[in-house]
HTML snippet that shows the backbone in 3Dmol.js (N, CA, C, O; Angstrom):
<script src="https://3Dmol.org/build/3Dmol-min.js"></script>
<div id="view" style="width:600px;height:400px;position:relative"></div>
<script>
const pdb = `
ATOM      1  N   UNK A   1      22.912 -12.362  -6.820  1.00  0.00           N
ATOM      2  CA  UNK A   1      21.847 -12.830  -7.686  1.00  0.00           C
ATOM      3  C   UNK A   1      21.749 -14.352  -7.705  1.00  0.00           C
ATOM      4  O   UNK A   1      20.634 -14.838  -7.896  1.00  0.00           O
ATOM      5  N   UNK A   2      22.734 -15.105  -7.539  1.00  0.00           N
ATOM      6  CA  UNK A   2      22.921 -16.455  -7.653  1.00  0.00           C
ATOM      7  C   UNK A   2      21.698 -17.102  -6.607  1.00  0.00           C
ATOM      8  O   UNK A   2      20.759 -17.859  -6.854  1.00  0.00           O
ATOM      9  N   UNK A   3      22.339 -16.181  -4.811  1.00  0.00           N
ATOM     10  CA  UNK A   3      21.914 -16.480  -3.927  1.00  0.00           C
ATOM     11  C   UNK A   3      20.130 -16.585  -4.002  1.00  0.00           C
ATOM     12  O   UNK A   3      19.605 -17.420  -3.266  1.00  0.00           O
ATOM     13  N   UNK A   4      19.243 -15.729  -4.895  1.00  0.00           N
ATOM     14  CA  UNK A   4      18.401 -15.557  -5.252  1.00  0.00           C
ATOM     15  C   UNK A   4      17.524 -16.343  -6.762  1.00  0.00           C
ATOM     16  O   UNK A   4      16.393 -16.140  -7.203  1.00  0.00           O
ATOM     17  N   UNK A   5      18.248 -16.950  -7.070  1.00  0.00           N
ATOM     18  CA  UNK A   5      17.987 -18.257  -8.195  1.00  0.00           C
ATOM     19  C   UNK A   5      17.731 -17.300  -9.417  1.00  0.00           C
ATOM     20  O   UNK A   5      16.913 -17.704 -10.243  1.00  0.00           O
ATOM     21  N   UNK A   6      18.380 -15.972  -9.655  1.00  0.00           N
ATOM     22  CA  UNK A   6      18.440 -15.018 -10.588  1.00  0.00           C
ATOM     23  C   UNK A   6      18.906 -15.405 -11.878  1.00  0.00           C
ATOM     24  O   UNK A   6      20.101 -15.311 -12.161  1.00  0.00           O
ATOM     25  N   UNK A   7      17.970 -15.876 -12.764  1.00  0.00           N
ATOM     26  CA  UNK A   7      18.639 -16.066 -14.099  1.00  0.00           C
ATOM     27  C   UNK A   7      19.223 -15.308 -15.253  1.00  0.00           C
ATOM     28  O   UNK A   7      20.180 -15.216 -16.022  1.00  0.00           O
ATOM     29  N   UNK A   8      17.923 -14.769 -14.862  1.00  0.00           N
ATOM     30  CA  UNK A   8      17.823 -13.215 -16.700  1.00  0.00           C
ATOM     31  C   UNK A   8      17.496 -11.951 -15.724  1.00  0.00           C
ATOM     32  O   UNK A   8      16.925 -11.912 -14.634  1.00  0.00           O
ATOM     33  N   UNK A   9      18.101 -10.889 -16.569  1.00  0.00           N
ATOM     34  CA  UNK A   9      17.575  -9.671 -15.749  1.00  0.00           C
ATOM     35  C   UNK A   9      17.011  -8.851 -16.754  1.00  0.00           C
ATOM     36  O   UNK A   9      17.512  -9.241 -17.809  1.00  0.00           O
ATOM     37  N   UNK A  10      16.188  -7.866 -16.993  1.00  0.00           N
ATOM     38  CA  UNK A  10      15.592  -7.736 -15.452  1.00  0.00           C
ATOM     39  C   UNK A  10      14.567  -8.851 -14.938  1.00  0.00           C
ATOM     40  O   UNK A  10      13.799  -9.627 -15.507  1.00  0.00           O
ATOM     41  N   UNK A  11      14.849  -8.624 -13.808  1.00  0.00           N
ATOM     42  CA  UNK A  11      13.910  -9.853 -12.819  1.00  0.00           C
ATOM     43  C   UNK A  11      12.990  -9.164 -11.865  1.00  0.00           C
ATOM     44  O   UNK A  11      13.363  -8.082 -11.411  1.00  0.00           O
ATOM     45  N   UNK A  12      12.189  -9.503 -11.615  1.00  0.00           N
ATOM     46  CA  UNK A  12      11.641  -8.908 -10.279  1.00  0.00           C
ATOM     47  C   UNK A  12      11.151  -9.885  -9.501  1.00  0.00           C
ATOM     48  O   UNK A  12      10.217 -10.537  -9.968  1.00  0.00           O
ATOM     49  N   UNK A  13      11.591 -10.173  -8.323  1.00  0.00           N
ATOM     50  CA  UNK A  13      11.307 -10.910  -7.347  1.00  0.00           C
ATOM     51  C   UNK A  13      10.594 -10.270  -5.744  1.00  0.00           C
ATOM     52  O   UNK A  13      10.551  -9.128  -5.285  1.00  0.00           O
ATOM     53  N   UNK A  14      10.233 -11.238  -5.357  1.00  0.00           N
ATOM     54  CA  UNK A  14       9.893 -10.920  -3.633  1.00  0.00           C
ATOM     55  C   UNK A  14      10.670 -11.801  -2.947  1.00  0.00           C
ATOM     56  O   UNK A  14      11.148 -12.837  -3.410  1.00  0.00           O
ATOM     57  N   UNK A  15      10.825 -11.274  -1.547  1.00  0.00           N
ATOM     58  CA  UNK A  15      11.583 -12.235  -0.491  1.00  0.00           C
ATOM     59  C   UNK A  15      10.906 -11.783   0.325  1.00  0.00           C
ATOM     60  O   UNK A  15      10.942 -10.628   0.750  1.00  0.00           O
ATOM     61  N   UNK A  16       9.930 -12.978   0.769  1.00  0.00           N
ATOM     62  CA  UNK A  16       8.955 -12.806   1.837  1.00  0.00           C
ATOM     63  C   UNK A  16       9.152 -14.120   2.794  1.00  0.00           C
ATOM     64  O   UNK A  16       9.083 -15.305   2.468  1.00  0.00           O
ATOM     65  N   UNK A  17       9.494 -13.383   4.433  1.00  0.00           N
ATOM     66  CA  UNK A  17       9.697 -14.822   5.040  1.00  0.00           C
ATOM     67  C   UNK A  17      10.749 -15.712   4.986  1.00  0.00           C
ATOM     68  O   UNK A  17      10.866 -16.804   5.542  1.00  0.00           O
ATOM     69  N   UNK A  18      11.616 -15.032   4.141  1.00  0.00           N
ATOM     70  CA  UNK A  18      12.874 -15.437   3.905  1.00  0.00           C
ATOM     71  C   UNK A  18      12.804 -16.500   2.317  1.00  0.00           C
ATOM     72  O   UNK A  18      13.751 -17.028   1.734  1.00  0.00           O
ATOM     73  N   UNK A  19      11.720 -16.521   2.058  1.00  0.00           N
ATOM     74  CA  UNK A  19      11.175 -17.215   0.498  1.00  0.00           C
ATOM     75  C   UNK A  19      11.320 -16.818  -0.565  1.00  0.00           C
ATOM     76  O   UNK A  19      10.369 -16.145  -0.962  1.00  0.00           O
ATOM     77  N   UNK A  20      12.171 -16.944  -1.282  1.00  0.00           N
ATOM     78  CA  UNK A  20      12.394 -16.225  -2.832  1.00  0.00           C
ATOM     79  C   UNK A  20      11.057 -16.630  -3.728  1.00  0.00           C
ATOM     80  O   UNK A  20      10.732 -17.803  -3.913  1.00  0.00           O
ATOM     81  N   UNK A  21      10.481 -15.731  -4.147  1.00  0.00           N
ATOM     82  CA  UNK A  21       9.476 -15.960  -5.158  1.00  0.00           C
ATOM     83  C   UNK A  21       9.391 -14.558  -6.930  1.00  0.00           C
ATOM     84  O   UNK A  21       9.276 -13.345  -7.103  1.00  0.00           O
ATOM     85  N   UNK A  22       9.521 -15.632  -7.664  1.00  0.00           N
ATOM     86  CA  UNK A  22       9.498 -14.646  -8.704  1.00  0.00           C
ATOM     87  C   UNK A  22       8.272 -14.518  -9.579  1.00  0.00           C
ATOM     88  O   UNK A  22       7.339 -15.317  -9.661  1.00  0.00           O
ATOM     89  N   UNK A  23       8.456 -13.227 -10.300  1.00  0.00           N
ATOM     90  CA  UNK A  23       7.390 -12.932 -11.201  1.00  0.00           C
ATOM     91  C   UNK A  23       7.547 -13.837 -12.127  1.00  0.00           C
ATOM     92  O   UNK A  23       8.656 -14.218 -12.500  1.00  0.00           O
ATOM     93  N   UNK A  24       6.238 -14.345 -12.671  1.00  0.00           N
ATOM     94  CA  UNK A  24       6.560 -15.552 -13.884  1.00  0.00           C
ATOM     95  C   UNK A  24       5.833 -14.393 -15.225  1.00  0.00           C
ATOM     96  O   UNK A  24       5.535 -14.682 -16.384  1.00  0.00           O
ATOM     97  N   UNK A  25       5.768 -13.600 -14.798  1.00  0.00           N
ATOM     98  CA  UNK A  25       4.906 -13.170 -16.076  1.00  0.00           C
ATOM     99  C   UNK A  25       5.234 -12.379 -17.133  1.00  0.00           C
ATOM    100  O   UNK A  25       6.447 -12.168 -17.152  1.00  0.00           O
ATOM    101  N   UNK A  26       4.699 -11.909 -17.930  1.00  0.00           N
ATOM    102  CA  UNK A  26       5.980 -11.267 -19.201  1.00  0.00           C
ATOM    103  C   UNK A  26       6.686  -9.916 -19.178  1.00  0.00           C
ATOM    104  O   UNK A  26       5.954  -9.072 -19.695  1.00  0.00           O
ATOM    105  N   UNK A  27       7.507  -9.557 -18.885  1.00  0.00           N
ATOM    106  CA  UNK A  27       8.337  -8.253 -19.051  1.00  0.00           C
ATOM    107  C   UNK A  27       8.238  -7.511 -19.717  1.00  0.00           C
ATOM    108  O   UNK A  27       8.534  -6.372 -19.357  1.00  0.00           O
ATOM    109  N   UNK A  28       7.791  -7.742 -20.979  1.00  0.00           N
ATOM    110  CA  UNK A  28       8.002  -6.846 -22.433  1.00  0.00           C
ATOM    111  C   UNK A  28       5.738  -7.189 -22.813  1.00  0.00           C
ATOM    112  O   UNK A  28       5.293  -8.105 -23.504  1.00  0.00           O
ATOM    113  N   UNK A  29       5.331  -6.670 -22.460  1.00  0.00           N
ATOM    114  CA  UNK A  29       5.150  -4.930 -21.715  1.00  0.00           C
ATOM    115  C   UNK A  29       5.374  -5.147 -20.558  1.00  0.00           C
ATOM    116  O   UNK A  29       6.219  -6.040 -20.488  1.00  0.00           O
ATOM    117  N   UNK A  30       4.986  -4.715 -19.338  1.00  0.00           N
ATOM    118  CA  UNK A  30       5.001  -5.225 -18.249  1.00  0.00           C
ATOM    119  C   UNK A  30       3.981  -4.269 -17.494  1.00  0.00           C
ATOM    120  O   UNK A  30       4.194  -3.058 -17.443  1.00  0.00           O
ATOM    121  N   UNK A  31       2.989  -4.790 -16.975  1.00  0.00           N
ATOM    122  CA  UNK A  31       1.450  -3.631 -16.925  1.00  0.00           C
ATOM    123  C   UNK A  31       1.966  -3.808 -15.419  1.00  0.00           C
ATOM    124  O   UNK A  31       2.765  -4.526 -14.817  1.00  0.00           O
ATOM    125  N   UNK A  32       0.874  -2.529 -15.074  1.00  0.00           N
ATOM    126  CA  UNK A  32       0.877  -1.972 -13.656  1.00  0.00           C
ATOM    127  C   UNK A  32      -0.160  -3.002 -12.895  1.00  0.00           C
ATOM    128  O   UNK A  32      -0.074  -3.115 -11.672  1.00  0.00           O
ATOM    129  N   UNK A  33      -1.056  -3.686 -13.573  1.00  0.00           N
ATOM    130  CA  UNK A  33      -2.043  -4.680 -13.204  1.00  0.00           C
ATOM    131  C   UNK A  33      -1.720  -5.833 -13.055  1.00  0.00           C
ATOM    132  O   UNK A  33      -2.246  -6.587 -12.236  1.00  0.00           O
ATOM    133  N   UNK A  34      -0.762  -6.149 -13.866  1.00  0.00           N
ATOM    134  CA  UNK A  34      -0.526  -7.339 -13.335  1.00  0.00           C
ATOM    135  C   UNK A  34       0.498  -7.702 -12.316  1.00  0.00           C
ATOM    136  O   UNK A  34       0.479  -8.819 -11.798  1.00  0.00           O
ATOM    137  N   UNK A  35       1.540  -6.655 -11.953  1.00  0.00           N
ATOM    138  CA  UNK A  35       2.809  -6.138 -11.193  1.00  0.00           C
ATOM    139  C   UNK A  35       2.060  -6.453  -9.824  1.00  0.00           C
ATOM    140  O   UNK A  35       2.398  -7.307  -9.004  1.00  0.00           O
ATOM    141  N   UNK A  36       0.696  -5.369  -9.726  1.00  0.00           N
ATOM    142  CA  UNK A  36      -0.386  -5.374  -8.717  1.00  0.00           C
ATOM    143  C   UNK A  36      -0.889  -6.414  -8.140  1.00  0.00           C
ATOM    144  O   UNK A  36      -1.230  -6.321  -6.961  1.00  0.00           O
ATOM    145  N   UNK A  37      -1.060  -7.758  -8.921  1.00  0.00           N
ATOM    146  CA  UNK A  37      -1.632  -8.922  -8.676  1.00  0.00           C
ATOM    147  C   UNK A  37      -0.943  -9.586  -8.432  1.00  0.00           C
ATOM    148  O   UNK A  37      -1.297 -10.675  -7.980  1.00  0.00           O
ATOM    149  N   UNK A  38       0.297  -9.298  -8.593  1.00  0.00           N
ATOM    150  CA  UNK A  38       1.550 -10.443  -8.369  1.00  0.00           C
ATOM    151  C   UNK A  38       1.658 -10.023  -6.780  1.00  0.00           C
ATOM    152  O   UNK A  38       1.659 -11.022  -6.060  1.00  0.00           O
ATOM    153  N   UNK A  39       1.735  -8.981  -6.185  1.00  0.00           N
ATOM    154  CA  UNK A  39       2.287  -8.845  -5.158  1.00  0.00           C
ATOM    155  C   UNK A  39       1.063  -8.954  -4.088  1.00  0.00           C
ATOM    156  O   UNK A  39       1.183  -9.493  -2.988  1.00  0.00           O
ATOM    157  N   UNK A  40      -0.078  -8.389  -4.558  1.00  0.00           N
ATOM    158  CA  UNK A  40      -1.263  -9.468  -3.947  1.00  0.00           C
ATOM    159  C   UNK A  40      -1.412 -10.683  -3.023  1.00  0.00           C
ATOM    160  O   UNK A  40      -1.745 -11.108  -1.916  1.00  0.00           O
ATOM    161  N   UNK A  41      -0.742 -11.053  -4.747  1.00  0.00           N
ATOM    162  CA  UNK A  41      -1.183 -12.521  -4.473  1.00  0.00           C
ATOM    163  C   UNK A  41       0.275 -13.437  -3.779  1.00  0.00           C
ATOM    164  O   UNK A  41       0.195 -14.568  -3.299  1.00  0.00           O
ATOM    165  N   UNK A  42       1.567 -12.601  -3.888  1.00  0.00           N
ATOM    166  CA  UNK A  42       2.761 -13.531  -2.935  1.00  0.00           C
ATOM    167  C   UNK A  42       2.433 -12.267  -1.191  1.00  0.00           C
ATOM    168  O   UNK A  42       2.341 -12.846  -0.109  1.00  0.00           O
ATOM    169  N   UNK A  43       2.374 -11.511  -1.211  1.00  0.00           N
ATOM    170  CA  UNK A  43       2.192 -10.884  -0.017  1.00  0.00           C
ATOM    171  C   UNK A  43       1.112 -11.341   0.903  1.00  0.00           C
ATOM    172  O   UNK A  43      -0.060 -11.142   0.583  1.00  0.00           O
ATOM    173  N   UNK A  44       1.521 -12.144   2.411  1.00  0.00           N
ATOM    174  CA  UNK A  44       0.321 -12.942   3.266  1.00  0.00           C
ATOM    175  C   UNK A  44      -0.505 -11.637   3.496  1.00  0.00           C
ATOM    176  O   UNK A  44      -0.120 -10.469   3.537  1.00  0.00           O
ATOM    177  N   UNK A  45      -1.806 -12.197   3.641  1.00  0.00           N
ATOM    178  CA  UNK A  45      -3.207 -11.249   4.220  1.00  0.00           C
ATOM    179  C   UNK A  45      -2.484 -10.671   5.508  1.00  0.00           C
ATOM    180  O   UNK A  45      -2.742  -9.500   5.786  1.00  0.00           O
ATOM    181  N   UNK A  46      -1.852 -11.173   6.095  1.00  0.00           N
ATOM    182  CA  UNK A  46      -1.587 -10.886   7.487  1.00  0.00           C
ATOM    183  C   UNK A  46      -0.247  -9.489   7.433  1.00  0.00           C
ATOM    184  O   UNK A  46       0.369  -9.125   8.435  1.00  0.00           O
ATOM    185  N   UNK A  47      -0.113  -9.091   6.476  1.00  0.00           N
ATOM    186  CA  UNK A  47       0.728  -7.624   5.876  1.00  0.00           C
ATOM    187  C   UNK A  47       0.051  -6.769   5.469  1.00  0.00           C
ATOM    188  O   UNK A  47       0.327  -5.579   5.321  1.00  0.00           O
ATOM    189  N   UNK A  48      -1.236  -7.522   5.182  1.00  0.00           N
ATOM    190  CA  UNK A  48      -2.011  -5.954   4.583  1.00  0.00           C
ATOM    191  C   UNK A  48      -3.496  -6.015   5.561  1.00  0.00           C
ATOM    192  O   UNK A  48      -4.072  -6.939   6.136  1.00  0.00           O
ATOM    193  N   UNK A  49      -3.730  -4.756   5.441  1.00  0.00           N
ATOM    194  CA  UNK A  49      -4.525  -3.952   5.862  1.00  0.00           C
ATOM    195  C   UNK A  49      -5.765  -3.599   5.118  1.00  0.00           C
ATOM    196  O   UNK A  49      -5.828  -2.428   4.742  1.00  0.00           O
ATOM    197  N   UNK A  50      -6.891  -4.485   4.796  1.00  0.00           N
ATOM    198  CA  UNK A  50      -8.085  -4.312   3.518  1.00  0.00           C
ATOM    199  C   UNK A  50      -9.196  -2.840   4.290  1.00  0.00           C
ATOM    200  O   UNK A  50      -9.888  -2.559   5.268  1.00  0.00           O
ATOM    201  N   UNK A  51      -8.752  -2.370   3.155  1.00  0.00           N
ATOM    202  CA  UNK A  51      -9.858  -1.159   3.823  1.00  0.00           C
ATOM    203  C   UNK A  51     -11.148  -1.193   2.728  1.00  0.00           C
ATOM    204  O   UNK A  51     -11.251  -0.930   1.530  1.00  0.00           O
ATOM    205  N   UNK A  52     -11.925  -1.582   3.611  1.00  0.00           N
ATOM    206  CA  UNK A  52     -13.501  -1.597   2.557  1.00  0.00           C
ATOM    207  C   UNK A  52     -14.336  -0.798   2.492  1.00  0.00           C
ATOM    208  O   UNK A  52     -15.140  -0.963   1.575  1.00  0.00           O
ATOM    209  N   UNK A  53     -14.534   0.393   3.392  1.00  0.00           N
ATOM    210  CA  UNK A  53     -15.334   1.497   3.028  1.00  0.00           C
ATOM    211  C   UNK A  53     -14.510   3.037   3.308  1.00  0.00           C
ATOM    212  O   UNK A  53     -13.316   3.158   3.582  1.00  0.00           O
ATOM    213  N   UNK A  54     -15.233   3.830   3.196  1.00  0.00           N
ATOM    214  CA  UNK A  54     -14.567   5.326   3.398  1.00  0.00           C
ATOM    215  C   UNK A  54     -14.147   5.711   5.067  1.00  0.00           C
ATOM    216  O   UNK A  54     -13.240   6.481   5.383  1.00  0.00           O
ATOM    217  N   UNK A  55     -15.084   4.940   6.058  1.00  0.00           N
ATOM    218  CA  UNK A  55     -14.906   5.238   7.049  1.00  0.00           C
ATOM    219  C   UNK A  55     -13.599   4.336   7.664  1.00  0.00           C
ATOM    220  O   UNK A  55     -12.878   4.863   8.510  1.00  0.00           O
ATOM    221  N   UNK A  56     -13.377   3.179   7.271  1.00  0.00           N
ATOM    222  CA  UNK A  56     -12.349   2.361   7.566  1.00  0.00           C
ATOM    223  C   UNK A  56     -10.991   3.407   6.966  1.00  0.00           C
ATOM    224  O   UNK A  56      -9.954   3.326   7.625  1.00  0.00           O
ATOM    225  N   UNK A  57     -10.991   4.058   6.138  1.00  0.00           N
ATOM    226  CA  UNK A  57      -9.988   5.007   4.693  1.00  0.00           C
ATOM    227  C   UNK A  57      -9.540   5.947   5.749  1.00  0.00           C
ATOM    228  O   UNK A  57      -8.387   6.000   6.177  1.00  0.00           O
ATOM    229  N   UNK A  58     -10.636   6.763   6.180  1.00  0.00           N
ATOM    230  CA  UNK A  58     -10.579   7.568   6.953  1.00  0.00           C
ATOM    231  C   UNK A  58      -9.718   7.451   8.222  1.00  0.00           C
ATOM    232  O   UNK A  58      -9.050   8.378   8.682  1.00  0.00           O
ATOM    233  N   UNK A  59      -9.802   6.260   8.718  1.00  0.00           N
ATOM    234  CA  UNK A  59      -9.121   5.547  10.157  1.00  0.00           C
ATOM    235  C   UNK A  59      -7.935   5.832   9.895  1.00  0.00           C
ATOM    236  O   UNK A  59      -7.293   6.827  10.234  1.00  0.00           O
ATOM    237  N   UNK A  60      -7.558   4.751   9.141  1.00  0.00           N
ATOM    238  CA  UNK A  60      -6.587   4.224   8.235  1.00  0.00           C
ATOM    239  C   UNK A  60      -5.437   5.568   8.158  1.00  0.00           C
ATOM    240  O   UNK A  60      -4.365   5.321   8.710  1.00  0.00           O
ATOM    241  N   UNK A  61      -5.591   7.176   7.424  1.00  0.00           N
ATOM    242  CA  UNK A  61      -5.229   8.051   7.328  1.00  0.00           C
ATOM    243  C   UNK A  61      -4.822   9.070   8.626  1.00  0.00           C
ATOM    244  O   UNK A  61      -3.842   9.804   8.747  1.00  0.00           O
ATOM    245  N   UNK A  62      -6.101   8.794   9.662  1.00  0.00           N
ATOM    246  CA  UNK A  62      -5.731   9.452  10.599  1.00  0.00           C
ATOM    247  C   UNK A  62      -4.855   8.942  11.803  1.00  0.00           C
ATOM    248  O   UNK A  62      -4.484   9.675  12.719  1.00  0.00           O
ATOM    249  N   UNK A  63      -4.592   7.717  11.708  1.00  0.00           N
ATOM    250  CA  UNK A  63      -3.635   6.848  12.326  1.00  0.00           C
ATOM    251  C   UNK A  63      -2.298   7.075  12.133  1.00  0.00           C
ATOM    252  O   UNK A  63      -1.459   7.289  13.007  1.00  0.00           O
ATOM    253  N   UNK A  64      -2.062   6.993  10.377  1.00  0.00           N
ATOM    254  CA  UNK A  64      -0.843   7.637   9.768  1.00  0.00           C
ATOM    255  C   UNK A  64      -0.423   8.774   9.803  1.00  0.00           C
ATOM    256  O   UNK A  64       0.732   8.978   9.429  1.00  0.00           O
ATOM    257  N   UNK A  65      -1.010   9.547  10.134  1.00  0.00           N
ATOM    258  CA  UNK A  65      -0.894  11.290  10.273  1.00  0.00           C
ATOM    259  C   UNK A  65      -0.345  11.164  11.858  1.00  0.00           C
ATOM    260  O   UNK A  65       0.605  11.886  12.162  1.00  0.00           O
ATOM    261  N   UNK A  66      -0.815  10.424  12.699  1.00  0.00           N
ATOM    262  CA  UNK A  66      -1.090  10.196  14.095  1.00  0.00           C
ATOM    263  C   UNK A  66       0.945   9.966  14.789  1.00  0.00           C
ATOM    264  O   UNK A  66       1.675  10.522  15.610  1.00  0.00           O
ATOM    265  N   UNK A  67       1.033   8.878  13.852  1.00  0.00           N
ATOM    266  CA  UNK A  67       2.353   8.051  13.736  1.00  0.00           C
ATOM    267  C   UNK A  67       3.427   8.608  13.006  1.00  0.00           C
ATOM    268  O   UNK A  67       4.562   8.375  13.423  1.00  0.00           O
ATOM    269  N   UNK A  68       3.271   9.353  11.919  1.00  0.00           N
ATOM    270  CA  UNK A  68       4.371   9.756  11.202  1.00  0.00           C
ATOM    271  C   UNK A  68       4.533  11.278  11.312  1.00  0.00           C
ATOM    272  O   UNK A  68       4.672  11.914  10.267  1.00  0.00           O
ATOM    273  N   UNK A  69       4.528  11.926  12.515  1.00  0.00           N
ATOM    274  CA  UNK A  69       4.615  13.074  12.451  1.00  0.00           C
ATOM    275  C   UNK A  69       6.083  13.754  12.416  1.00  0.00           C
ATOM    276  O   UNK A  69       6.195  14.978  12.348  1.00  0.00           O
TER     277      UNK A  69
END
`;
const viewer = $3Dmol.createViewer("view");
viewer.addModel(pdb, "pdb");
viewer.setStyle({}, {cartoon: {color: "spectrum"}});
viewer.zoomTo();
viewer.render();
</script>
């Protein structure tokens, strides 16, 4: 935890790229929306995959079916 600049727990962090980055935001509640936006927003575009319509969804699914058999 040290190695990770871990102060208080619970913590939730990312290590992306070898970059420690933590959640700054409040714990006590701790929403599914904002959990969502955090990882958004530290995760590069270049990890995710934006699917914008049904037919892209569709790809997307039959690729995975394709690969994970």
């Amino acid at each position: 935890l040290e190695k990770l600049r871990v102060s208080r727990l619970p913590s939730i962090v990312v290590v992306v790229e070898g970059r420690v980055i933590h959640y700054r935001g409040s714990m006590h509640p701790l929403s599914a929306k904002s959990l969502r936006v955090f990882a958004r927003d530290v995760i590069p575009n270049t990890f995710l995959f934006k699917l914008s319509n049904h037919d892209g969804l569709r790809r997307f699914v039959d690729q995975w079916r394709y690969y994970n058999k």
